[in-house]
Structure formats: C-alpha cells, structure tokens
C-alpha positions in Angstrom: 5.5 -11.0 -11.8 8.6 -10.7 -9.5 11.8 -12.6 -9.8 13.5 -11.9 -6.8 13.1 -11.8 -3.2 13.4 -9.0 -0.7 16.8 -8.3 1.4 14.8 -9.3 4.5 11.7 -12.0 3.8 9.0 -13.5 5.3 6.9 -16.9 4.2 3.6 -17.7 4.9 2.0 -21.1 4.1 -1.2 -20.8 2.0 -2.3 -23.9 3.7 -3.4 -24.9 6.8 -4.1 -21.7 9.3 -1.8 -19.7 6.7 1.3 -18.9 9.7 4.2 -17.8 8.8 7.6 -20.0 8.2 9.2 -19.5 11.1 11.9 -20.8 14.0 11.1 -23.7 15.9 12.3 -22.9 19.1 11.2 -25.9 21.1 13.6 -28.1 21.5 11.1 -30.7 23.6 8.7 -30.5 20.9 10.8 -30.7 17.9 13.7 -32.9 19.1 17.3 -32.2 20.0 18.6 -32.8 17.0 17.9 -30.3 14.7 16.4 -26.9 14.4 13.6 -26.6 12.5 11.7 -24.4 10.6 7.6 -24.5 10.5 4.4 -22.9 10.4 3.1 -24.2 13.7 2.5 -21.1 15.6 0.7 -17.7 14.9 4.0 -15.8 15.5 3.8 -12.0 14.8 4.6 -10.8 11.2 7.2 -8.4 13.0 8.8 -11.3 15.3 12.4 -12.0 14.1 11.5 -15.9 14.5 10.2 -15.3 10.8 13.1 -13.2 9.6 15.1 -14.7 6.6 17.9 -12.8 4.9 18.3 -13.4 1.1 21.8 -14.1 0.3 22.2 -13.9 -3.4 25.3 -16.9 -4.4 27.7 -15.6 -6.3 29.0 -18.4 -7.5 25.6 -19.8 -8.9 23.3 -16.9 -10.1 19.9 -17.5 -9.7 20.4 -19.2 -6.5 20.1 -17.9 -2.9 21.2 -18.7 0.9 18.6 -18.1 3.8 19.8 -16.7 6.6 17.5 -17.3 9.9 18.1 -13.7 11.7 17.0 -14.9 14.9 19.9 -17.5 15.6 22.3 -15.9 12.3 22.0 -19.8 11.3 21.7 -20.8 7.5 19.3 -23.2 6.7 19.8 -26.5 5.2 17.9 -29.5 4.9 18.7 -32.0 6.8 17.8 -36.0 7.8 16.2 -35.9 11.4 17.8 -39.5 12.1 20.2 -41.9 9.9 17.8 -44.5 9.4 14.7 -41.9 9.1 14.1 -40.8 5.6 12.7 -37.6 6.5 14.3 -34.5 5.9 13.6 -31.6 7.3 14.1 -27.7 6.6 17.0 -26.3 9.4 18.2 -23.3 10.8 21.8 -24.9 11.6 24.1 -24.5 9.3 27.0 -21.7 10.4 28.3 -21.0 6.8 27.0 -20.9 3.3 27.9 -23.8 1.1 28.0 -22.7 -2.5 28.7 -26.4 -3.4 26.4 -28.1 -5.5 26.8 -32.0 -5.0 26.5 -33.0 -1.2 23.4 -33.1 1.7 25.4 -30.1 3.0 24.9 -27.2 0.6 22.9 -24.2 1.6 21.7 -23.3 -2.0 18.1 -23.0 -2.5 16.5 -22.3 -6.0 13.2 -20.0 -6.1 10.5 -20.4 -8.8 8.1 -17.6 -8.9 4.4 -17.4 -9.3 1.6 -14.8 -8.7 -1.7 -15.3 -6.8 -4.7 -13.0 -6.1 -2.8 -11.4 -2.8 0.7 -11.1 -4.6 4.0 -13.0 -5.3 4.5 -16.6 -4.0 7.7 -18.6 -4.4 8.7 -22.2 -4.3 12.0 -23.0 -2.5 14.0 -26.6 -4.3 17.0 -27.1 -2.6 19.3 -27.2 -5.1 21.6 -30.2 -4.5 19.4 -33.0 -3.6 16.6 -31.5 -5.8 14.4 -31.7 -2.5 11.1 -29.1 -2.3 10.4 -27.5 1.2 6.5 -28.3 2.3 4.4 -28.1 4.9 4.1 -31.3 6.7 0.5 -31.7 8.0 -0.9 -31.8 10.8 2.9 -30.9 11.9 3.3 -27.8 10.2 7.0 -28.4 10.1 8.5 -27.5 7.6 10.3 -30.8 5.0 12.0 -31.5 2.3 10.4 -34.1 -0.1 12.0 -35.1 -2.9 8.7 -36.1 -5.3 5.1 -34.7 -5.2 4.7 -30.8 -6.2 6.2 -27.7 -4.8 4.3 -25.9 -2.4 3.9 -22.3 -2.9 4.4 -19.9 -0.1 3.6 -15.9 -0.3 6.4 -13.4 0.5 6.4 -10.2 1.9 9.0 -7.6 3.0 10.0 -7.8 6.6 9.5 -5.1 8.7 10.7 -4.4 12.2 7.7 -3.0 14.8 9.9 0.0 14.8 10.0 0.6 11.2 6.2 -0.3 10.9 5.6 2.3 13.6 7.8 4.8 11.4 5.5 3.8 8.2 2.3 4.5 10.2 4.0 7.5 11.7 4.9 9.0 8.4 1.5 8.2 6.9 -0.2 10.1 9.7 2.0 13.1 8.9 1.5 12.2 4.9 -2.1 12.2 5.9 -1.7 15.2 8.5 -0.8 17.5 5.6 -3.3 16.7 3.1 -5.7 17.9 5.6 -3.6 21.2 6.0 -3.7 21.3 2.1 -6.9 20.5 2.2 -7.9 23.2 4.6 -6.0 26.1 2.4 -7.8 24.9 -0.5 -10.8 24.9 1.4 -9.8 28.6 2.9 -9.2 29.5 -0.6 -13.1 28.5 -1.8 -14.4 30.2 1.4 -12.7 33.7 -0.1 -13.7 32.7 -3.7 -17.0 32.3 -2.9 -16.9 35.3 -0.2 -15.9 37.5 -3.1 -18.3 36.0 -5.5 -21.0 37.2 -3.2 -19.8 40.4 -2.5 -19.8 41.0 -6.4 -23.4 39.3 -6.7 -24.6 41.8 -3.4 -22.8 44.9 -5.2 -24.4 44.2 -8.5 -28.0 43.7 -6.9 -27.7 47.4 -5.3 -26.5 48.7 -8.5 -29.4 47.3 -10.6 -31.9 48.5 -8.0 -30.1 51.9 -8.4 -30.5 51.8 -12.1 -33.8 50.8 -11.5 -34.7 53.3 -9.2 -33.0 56.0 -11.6 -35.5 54.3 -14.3 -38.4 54.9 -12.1 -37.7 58.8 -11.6 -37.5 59.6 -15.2 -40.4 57.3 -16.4 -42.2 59.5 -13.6 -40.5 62.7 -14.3 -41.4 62.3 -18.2 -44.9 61.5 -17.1 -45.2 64.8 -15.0 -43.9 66.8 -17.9 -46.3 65.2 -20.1 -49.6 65.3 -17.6 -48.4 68.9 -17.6 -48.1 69.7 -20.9 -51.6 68.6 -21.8 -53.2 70.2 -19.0 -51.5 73.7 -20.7 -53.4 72.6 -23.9 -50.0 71.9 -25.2 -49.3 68.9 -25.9 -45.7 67.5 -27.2 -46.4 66.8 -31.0 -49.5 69.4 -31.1 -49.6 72.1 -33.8 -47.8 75.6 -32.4 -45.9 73.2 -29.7 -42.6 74.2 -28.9 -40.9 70.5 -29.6 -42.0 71.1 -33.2 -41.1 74.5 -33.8 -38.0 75.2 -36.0 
C-alpha cells in the first residue's frame, strides 16, 4: 500500500458519478466568496482544473500543502459566511501556512487505504481536525468536522502532451516488438527452410542407396540364374567358390 502522494495528483470521488476533485470556476454558481473545490463536473483527467501539487511541510513531516495549478492558489478550508457553519474546501490561500493552531493553516494530513482499482487517500485538515467530503447532491467539496472520512482514489497527473508521448512511445515500444518479432519470425522461416533442404537431401540419398540396393540384389540374382543354368551352381561340388 502507498504512503505518499505523487508530485502532481489527481482525486476522484468514489461516490456519486465518480468526477474528479476539481476547480470550481463559477463564480455565479458557487458564490463570490470563495473558491471552491468539487466534483460537480465531468472535467477531463488531463484538464489542469484537477491539478494539485503535493507540497511536502517541512516543518511537520507527514503533512502536506495542495497546490491548485490552475489558479497557483493553496487550498484551505474555509467558512462560506460568518454565521454559516459550513466549511468548505478552497483554492485561495496565496501562501502555505505551516502553523498548526488557527482556521488559516494550509496543512492537510493523508491516511492511506487500498481498493480494488488502487490507492485511495483521506485528506483531515490538520488544524481544525476537519475531513474533506463530498457534499451531495452539490458535489462541492466540505469540510465536516464529525461523521467518517471519505476516501478519494489518486492517480498521477498527466499533461495531454505527456499522455500523447506515453502512447507515442508505446507505439514505438510496440513498433519494435513487431520488428523483433519479424527477425525471429525470418529466423524460423531459414530454420525450417534449411530443415527441409536436409529432409529433401536425405530423401534423394536414401532413394539412391535404395536404387544401388536394387542393382546388386538384381546383379547377384543374374549371376546366380546364371550360374545354375551352367550346371554350376555356387555351393555345388567342383564349383569354383568352393575350391581351395
């Protein structure tokens, strides 16, 4: 099971229609007052609304920063109005805050679990001890400080560019196993093309043997035929094979 995350990371909810975490860029559906994060849209696995940087802290190991690469904006969690008690998950914050105590810290801590398609994560943030869900039927993305961590799956992001280089270089990867492929192949075609040249070769050598075989069986058979017709034949008293 992993314990860390990727450089560059990607969420996807496992509930609802299973988006990915991503930017809310709408500021007259979401509000003014905060940029949010959610799963609310099927936005492209290669889109840099989904983008997150893992910033390791250094001053609390174990615990990391998220970077939204789309607007270079940590996120936080944050209190959409004063008197509303929700919290939500934001992409505003313009440094990290390594502080523990206060709304204002940056510091999220991951626990790690494992399902059937690979590595999930929870995300706490660590100061006000407040787990990032999926708010439904919003699909924003909230803080809640009681009820059980939601689980999202990670993956490596990936520019379109660099997925095009990975298919690219598969193709070629692929591309030469068929030229490998076809030498081997080549390389059967003569083994076998030899192989049959031996089996043709031997075939006319036995029928030579065979027709050799035939000429003396008939040759002896003549000498024979002959002999007896002389009155004289081989093994017969006075003979000539059993004189001394």
């Amino acid at each position: 099971m992993a314990t860390e995350l990727p450089k560059y990371v990607m969420f996807r909810t496992q509930y609802q229609f299973r988006h990915y975490l991503h930017y809310l860029w709408n500021e007259e559906e979401f509000g003014v007052n905060y940029k949010g994060m959610g799963s609310v849209r099927a936005v492209d696995p290669v889109s840099p609304f989904v983008k997150l940087e893992v910033v390791p802290s250094a001053a609390n190991p174990g615990r990391i920063h998220l970077l939204c690469s789309y607007n270079n904006k940590y996120l936080e969690v944050v209190r959409y109005r004063d008197t509303d008690q929700t919290y939500y998950l934001s992409a505003t914050a313009d440094v990290a805050v390594d502080e523990m105590a206060g709304p204002t810290s940056t510091l999220f801590t991951p626990a790690f679990s494992s399902n059937s398609e690979g590595g999930t994560v929870a995300l706490t943030h660590s100061s006000t001890d407040r787990r990032v869900q999926i708010s439904l039927p919003s699909s924003v993305a909230v803080a809640v400080s009681i009820g059980t961590r939601e689980f999202f799956n990670y993956y490596a992001w990936e520019s379109h560019q660099e997925k095009i280089k990975a298919k690219e270089a598969e193709i070629q990867n692929l591309r030469r196993q068929l030229a490998d492929n076809d030498e081997e192949i080549g390389n059967l075609r003569g083994q076998v093309a030899a192989w049959e040249l031996y089996e043709e070769q031997r075939r006319a050598k036995l029928e030579e043997e065979k027709l050799a075989l035939r000429s003396t069986v008939a040759s002896t058979w003549e000498a024979f035929q002959f002999s007896v017709r002389e009155g004289n034949p081989p093994g017969a008293a006075g003979s000539s094979t059993l004189q001394a």
